[in-house]
C-alpha angles and dihedrals in degrees: 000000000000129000147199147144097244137037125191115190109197132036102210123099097308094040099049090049093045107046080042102058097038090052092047092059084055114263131140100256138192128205108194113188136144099237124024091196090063093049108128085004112155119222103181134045119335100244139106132194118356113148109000092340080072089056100044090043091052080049095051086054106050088046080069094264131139112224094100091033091056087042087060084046104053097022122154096163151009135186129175108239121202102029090138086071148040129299098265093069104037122095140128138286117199133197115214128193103259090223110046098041090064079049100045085045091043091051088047093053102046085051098051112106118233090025132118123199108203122188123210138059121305101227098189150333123251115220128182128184097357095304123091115249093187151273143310121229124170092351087303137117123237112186118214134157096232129007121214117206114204102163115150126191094338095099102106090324115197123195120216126196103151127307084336114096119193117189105241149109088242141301124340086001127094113229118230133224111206108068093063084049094053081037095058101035084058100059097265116148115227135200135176121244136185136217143153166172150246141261104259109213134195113274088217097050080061121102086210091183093064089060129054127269120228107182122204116273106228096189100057079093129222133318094224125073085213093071135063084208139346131274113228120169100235140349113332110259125232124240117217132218138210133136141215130262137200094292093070098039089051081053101058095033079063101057097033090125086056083056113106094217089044112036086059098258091115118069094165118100107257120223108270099213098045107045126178111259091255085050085054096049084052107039088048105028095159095062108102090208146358128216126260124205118203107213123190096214097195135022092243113031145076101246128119123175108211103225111219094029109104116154151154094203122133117270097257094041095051083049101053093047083051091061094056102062115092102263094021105074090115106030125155110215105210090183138017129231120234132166123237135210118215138169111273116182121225106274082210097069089065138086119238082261086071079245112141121250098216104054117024112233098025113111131179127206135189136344087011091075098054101268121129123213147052091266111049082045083061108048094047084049096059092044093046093048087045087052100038088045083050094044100054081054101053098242132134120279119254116229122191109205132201089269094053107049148345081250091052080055099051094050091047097056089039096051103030092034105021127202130294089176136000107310126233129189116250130183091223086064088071112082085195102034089139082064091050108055124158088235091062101038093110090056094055101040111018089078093048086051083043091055102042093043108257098102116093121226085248090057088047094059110038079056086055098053093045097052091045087048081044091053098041089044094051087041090051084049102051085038092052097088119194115200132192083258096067088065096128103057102053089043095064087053083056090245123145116260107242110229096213131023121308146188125230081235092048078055100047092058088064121106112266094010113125133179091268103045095051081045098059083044079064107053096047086054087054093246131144133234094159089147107065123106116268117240114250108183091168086066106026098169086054103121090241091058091042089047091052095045089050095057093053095056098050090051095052088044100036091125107037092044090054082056093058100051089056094056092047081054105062095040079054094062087055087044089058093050101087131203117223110245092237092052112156098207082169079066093049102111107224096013105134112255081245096049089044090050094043092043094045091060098035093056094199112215089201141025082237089060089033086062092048088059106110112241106022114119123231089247095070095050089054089050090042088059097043093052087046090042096048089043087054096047089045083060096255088128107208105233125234132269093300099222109198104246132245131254105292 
């Protein structure tokens, strides 16, 4: 009998970051997964980031994770995405080689000191006097402290192409059968949910000058913190765009009863802001095309994944549509898309820890909990390996808020308004997304992975250096004083004379005034900004050029940015006002029967997440404070967020 203080179940984007960073905070950890070579496999499409995913992915990092270090390391291609609009939407959204980034993952992992790769099925969990003890595999107990199941699309998984079904997780993976079973004999609440993929065709069957080219962009920077600029092997490659016509939409309106989701073969609920391509000739019917991305998925293969092509439609139909789209008339599929259903587990039944309500010491991370995407996998991944690292500890949970983090936001709305379809991550869900930019994600969370263990003493530094360059920047820039005399000088930069004195700073807010144009006023008015950070656009994730780029932004959004964290001020005063665990809302005089149903299974830990139920009226928040309120000046003092305890 084996044992250790941390399982993972699962090896794709939640699992690695999980076994990795609970390992790296020095517990004996545990990966189960039933190949090692598929381990970080990606069996979708070869990006990673892009709106919001870029975020997440930028968050991941700078809590000590590897998703965006392994990106730098296997990139093909990178793009700036959002550039139409303001900072708190644009990001990055990187293309990776599909055979060295599970490489890259599977090195990093057999590396990692304190962990255990184990290769074979996890049959079941144990569980003994409501907390989990550990798993089964092969007949055989292995002991742990907390358990983490990222699972994917494993549970029961179901492939569709057509009208044929093919039992597995996707392609290539067997599905399993006994973790839905321990799921539902505990009180877990299971749904069935789709996705899918798309068809891959051969790179040499295209006609690529019938289709538009979009290059990389190198200077769009790294993904990781860690890195001044990424390492691809060669020469970034393009990706190409085209997009299909009527042709192709009459195509599949014709075999839309050969559809599997049409014609009535998939009973799982299908991602709304990723529809397969029929769903798309249905749902907008009145779009004459949709756009096509042509996507290389390794250095050295054929093999191109056609990005906004999803689809469950039978191999020749999926061909026929193919040959319709400008650059693909005589296209050579090498392999079909096809959706697949698999077991997701109600997100409300969760702490905020990602720890299950119903057994202490069980989490679940990713995929499992009704999200889509590599991303959102990851970032669940790293919070439930923190917390079930914490928990085998016996330390308090750490739990990451709206406020805090796209990934704050993206537990919040799984766990206080759970999923109605597979969840993506969108930059509209954060109230304050101008707060959480991707450019700033190591200042918001690289302390908090300083403080609990998982930042390294590089990333510490590299933060360190950034924020002093940031300081020294933003002091040279106050200090830089422009006065009616200097007139002339601004003049001849076609900026505007102050009337009175101004800062450089004060400049820099106006409309069309950037660092270096405020820079060059200053030195025809025989000023000095000899302290801000020098541009770098060679390495642009170098802390000077960050620096740089960061105080240009705060100086463009000063305003809007004090308003947000005013705002951020006043949820946090809701956010401080806790909920005892062993609430009766039933026994809450004039809450609503819905509030009081809603309240009652969500379990709020907060007023701040009580507000966020859906349904429940603002009435009964405000209730809901003043009965809290009254019972802690009576001297009933409302007890903190009751954490379950660890092992003892």
């Amino acid at each position: 009998m084996q044992e250790f203080d941390v399982v993972v179940v699962g090896a794709g984007h939640a699992g690695i970051e999980a076994c990795l960073a609970s390992a790296r905070l020095g517990l004996r950890t545990a990966c189960v997964t039933l190949r090692l070579d598929r381990a970080g496999h990606l069996p979708c499409n070869c990006s990673v980031g892009g709106p919001a995913k870029g975020h997440i992915a930028r968050e991941v990092d700078a809590l000590g994770g590897q998703m965006a270090v392994t990106t730098d390391h296997t990139l093909t291609h990178i793009r700036r995405v959002g550039t139409g609009k303001g900072p708190a939407v644009q990001t990055v959204r990187a293309q990776v080689c599909k055979r060295d980034y599970p490489l890259f993952m599977q090195d990093v992992l057999r590396r990692q000191p304190g962990l255990t790769l184990v290769e074979a099925e996890c049959q079941t969990v144990v569980a003994e006097g409501g907390r989990v003890t550990g798993i089964v595999v092969g007949g055989g107990h292995v002991r742990a402290k907390a358990v983490v199941l990222t699972t994917g699309t494993f549970l029961n998984g179901l492939c569709h192409q057509g009208h044929e079904k093919t039992v597995a997780a996707r392609h290539g993976d067997q599905a399993v059968q006994g973790l839905s079973r321990f799921l539902t004999e505990h009180g877990v609440r299971l749904r069935r949910f789709k996705t899918g993929t798309t068809p891959r065709v051969k790179l040499s069957s295209l006609r690529l000058d019938a289709t538009q080219v979009m290059p990389s962009e190198p200077e769009a920077g790294p993904l990781s913190f860690l890195h001044d600029r990424p390492f691809p092997r060669r020469a970034l490659l393009p990706t190409w765009q085209t997009h299909t016509n009527e042709a192709t939409h009459a195509v599949l309106r014709d075999n839309l009863g050969r559809s599997a989701m049409f014609g009535g073969q998939i009973e799982g609920v299908g991602p709304r802001y990723c529809p397969s391509v029929e769903d798309k000739v249905v749902r907008f019917a009145d779009k004459d095309s949709h756009p096509v991305f042509l996507e290389q998925e390794e250095w050295d293969d054929e093999s191109v994944y056609v990005q906004g092509f999803s689809t469950s439609m039978p191999a020749d139909v999926q061909l026929a549509a193919l040959h319709t789209i400008p650059g693909l008339e005589s296209v050579e599929m090498i392999r079909p898309g096809y959706a697949v259903e698999y077991d997701m587990a109600d997100p409300t039944q969760l702490f905020p820890t990602l720890m299950s309500k119903q057994l202490e010491g069980l989490f679940l991370a990713g995929q499992l909990n009704g999200t889509s995407g590599y991303e959102e996998a990851a970032g669940q991944g790293i919070v439930a390996g923190v917390n079930a690292a914490r928990y085998a500890t016996g330390q308090e949970p750490v739990v990451l808020t709206r406020e805090q983090s796209f990934i704050g936001v993206m537990l919040d709305d799984l766990v206080t308004k759970g999923v109605e379809d597979p969840y993506r991550m969108l930059t509209a869900r954060a109230e304050h997304r101008l707060l959480l930019r991707h450019d700033n994600a190591d200042q918001r969370l690289t302390p908090l992975a300083a403080e609990i263990g998982l930042a390294t003493d590089d990333r510490k530094r590299r933060l360190e250096a950034k924020m002093a360059l940031v300081e020294r920047g933003m002091a040279a820039l106050e200090g830089c004083v422009f006065l009616p005399a200097h007139r002339d000088a601004m003049e001849r930069l076609e900026i505007a004379p102050t009337a009175n004195r101004a800062s450089a700073y004060d400049l820099l807010k106006r409309p069309g005034v950037t660092l270096d144009l405020v820079t060059e006023a200053a030195h025809l008015a025989g000023l000095t900004l000899d302290d801000l950070p020098p541009s770098d656009p060679e390495n642009p994730g170098a802390p000077h050029h960050a620096a740089r780029e960061q105080i240009a932004i705060m100086a463009v959004y000063d305003g809007y940015l004090r308003r947000q964290d005013e705002e951020v001020a006043a949820a946090k005063r809701l956010e401080g006002l806790a909920v005892p665990a062993d609430f009766d809302f039933h026994a809450l005089a004039g809450l609503s029967y819905e509030s009081r149903e809603k309240l009652s299974r969500v379990r709020p830990l907060t007023v701040g997440q009580a507000s966020r139920v859906p349904g429940v009226r603002p009435a009964d928040i405000a209730l809901l404070i003043g009965h809290l309120q009254a019972r802690s000046k009576t001297g009933r003092a409302v007890p903190g967020v009751r954490s379950p305890s660890g092992p003892e």
